[in-house]
Residue frames as qw, qx, qy, qz and C-alpha x, y, z in Angstrom:
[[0.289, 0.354, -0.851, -0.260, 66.76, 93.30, 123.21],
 [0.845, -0.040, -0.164, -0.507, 64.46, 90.29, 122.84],
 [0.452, -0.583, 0.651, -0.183, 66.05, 87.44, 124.85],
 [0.844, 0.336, 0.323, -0.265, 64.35, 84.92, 122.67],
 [0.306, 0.847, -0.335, -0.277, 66.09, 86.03, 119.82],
 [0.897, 0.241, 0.199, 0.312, 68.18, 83.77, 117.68],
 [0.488, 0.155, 0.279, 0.812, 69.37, 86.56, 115.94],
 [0.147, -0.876, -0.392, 0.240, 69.01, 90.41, 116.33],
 [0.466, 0.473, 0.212, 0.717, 69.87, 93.08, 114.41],
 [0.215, -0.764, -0.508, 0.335, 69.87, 96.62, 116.28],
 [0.157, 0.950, -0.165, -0.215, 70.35, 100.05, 114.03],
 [0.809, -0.024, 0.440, 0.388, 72.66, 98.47, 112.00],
 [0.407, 0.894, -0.041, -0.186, 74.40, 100.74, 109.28],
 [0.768, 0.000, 0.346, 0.538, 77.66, 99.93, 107.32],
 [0.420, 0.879, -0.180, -0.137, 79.48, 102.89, 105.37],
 [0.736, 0.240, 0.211, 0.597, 82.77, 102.70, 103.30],
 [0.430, -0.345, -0.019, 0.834, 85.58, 104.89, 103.64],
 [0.001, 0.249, 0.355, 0.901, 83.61, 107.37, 100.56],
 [0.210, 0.067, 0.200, -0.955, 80.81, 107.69, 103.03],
 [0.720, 0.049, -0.310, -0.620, 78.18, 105.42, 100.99],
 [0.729, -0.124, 0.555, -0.380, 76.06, 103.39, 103.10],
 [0.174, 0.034, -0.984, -0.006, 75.93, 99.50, 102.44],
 [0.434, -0.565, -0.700, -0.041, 72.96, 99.16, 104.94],
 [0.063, 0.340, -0.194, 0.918, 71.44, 101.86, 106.99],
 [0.448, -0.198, 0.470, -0.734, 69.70, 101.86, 109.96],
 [0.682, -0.061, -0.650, -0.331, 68.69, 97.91, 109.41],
 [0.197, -0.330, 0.715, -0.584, 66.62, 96.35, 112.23],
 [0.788, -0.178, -0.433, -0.400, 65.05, 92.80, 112.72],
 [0.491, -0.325, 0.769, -0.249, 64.78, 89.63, 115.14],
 [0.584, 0.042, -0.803, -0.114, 65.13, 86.13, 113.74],
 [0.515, -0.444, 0.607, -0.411, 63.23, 84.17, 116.41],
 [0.317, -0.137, 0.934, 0.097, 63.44, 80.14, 116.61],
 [0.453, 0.415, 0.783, -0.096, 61.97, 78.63, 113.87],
 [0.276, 0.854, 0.139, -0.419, 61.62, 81.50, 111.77],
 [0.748, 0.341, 0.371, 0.433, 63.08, 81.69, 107.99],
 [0.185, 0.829, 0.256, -0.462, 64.52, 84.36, 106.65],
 [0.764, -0.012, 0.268, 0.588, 66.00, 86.28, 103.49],
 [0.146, -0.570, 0.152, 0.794, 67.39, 89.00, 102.02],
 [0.501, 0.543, 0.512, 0.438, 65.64, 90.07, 98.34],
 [0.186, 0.922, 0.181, -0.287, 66.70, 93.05, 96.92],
 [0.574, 0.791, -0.199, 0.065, 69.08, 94.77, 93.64],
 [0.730, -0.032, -0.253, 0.634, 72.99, 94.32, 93.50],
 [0.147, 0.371, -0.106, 0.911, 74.33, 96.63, 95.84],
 [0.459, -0.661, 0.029, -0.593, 71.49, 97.09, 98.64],
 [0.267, -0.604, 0.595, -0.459, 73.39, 95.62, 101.41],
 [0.959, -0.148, -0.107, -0.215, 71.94, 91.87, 101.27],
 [0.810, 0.209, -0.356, 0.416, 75.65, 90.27, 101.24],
 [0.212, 0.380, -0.569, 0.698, 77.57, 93.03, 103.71],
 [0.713, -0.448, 0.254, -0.476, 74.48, 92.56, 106.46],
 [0.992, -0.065, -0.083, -0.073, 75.32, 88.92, 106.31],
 [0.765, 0.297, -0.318, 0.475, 78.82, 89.29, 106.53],
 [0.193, -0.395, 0.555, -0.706, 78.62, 91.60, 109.61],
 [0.843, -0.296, 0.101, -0.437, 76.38, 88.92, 111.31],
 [0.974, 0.072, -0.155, 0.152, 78.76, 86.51, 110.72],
 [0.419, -0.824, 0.187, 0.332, 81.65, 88.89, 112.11],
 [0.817, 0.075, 0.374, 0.433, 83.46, 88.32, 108.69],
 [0.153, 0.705, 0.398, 0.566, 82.66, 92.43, 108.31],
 [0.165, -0.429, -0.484, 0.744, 83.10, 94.84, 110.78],
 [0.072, -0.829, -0.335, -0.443, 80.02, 97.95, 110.51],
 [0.079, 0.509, 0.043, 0.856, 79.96, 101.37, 111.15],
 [0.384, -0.224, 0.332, -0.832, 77.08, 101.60, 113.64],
 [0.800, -0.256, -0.287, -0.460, 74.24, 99.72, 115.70],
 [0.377, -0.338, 0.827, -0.245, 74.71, 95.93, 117.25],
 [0.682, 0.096, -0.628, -0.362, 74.38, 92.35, 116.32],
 [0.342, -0.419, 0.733, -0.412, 73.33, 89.68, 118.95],
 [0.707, -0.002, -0.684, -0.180, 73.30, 85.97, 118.01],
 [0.659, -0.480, -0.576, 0.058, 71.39, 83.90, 120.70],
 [0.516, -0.834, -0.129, 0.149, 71.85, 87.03, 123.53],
 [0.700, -0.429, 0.130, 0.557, 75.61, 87.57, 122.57],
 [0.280, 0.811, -0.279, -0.431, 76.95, 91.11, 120.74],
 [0.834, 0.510, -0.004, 0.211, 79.16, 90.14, 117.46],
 [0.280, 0.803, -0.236, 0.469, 81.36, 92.85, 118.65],
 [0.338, -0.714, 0.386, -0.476, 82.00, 91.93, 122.42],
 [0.731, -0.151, 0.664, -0.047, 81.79, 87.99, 122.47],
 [0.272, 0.650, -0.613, -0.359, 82.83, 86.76, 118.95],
 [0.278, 0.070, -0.953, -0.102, 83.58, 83.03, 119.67],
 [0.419, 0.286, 0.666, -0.546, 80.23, 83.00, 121.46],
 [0.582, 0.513, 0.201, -0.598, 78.74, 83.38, 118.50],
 [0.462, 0.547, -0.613, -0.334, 80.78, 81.67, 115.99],
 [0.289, -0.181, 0.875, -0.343, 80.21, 78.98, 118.29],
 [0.404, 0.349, 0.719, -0.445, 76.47, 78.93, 117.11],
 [0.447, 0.719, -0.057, -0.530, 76.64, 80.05, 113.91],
 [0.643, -0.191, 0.442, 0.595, 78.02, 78.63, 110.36],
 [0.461, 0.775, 0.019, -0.432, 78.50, 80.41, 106.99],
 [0.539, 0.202, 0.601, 0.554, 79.22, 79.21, 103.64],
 [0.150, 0.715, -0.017, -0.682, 80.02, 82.10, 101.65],
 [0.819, 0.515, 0.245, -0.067, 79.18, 82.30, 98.01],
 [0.535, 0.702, -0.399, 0.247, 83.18, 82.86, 97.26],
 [0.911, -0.165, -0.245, 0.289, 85.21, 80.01, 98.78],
 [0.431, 0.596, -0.216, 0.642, 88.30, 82.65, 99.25],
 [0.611, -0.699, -0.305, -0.211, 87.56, 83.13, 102.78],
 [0.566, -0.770, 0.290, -0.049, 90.25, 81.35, 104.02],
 [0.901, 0.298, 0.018, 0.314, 92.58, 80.36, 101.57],
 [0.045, 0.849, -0.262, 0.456, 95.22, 83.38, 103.25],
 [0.640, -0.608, 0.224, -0.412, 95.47, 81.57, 105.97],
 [0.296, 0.442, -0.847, -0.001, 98.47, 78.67, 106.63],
 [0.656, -0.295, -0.641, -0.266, 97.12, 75.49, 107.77],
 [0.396, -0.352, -0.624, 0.574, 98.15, 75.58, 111.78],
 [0.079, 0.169, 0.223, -0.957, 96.68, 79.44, 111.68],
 [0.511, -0.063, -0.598, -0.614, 93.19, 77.58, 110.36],
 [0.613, -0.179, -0.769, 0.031, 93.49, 74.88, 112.38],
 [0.313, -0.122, -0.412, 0.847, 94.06, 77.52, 115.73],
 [0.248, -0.005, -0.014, -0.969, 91.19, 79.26, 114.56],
 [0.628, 0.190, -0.722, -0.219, 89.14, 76.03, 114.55],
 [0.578, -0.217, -0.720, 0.318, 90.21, 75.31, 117.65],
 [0.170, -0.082, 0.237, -0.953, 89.18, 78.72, 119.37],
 [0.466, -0.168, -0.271, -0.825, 86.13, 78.47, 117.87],
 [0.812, -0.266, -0.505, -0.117, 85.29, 74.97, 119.75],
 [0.373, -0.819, 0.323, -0.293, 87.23, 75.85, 122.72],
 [0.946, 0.066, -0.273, 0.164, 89.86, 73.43, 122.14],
 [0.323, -0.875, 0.264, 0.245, 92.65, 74.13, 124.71],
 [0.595, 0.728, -0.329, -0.087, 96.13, 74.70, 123.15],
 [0.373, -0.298, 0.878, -0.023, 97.84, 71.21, 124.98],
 [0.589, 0.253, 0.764, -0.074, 95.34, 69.49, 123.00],
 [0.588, 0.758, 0.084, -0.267, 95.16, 71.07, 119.73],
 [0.083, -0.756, 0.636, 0.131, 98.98, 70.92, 119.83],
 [0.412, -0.222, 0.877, 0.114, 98.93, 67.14, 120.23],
 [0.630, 0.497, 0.503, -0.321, 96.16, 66.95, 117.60],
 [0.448, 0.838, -0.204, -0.235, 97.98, 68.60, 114.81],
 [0.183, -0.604, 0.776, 0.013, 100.73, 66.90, 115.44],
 [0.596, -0.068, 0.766, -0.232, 99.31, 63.49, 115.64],
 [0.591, 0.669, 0.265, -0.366, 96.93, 64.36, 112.60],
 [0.456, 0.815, -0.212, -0.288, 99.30, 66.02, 110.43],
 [0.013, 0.634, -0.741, -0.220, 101.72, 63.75, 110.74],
 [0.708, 0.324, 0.553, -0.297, 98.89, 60.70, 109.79],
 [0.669, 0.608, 0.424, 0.059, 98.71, 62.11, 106.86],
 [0.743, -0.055, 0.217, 0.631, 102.07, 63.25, 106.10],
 [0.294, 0.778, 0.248, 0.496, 101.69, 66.85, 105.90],
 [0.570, -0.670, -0.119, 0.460, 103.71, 68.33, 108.62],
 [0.392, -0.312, 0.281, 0.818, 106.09, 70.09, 106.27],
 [0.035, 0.467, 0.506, 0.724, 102.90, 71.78, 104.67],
 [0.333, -0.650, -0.626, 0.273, 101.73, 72.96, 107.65],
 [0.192, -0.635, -0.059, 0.746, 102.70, 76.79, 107.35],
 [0.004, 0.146, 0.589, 0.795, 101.94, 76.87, 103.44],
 [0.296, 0.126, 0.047, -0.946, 98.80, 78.94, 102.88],
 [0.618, 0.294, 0.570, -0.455, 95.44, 77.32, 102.58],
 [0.821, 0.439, 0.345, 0.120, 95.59, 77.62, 99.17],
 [0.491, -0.405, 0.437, 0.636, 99.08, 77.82, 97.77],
 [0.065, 0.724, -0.249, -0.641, 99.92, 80.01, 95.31],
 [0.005, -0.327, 0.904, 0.275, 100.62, 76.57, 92.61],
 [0.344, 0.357, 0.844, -0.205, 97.46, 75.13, 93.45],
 [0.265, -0.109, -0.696, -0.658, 94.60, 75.26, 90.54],
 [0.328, 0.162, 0.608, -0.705, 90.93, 75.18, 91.26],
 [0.413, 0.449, -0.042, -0.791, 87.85, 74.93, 89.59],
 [0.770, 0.387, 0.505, 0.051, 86.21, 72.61, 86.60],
 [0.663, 0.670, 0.179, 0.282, 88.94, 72.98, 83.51],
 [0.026, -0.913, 0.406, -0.036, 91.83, 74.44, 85.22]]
C-alpha cells in the first residue's frame, strides 16, 4: 500500500447474492491532487465502487484505504475525511433525527455529554423536541418540484 495515497483501492470485487459481479478485481490509487472518474455503461460498477469507498456498501473481496485507513477496520477514520452526496437523497431519510444526529456526532468525535446537551439545547431552540424520534423524512412529508 502506497502511504501517499488519498485513496486506494486493492482487488476490489463486489458480487450479489446471484453471483454477478458489480466490480471485479478493481485496483487504483487516487494520490493528492489527482482527479478522478468513473466512465462506463449502466451497470459496470461505477456507482457500487463508490458506494463501497464511501462504506455506504459493503463488497465481497479486496480492501479500501482512505488516507492509510481500511473502510472495513477504521470506518469513522475515514468518514472523518471523506464526504458523499449521493445522486438519490434517500440515504438517510430512515433514520429518526437523534439516530442522525448520533451518527453526526461519531463521525466528528463528539463525546456523548456534549452531544446530549447539544440536542437538547438545539432542539429545543427550535422547538422540535417532540420530533426528535420521527424519521428523517416522515412518512406525510412531500418532496420534490410539484408535489
Amino acid at each position: 500500500m502506497n502511504s501517499n495515497a488519498m485513496l486506494e483501492i486493492k482487488h476490489y470485487s463486489k458480487s450479489y447474492g446471484s453471483g454477478k459481479k458489480a466490480a471485479d478485481d478493481v485496483s487504483l490509487q487516487v494520490m493528492p491532487g489527482d482527479i478522478y472518474g468513473f466512465i462506463g455503461h449502466n451497470g459496470a460498477g461505477k456507482s457500487t465502487t463508490i458506494r463501497a469507498v464511501v462504506e455506504v456498501l459493503d463488497f465481497t473481496e479486496g480492501d479500501i484505504f482512505i488516507d492509510g485507513h481500511s473502510v472495513k477496520d477504521d470506518p469513522m477514520a475515514c468518514k472523518r475525511v471523506t464526504a458523499y452526496i449521493p445522486d438519490n437523497p434517500d440515504l438517510y431519510e430512515n433514520l429518526t433525527g437523534v439516530q442522525y444526529l448520533n451518527f453526526i456526532s461519531d463521525v466528528f468525535g463528539i463525546s456523548s455529554v456534549e452531544r446530549e446537551a447539544g440536542i437538547r439545547k438545539y432542539a429545543g431552540l427550535f422547538e422540535i423536541i417532540n420530533s426528535m424520534g420521527m424519521r428523517v423524512r416522515h412518512p406525510t412529508h412531500t418532496t420534490g418540484v410539484g408535489k
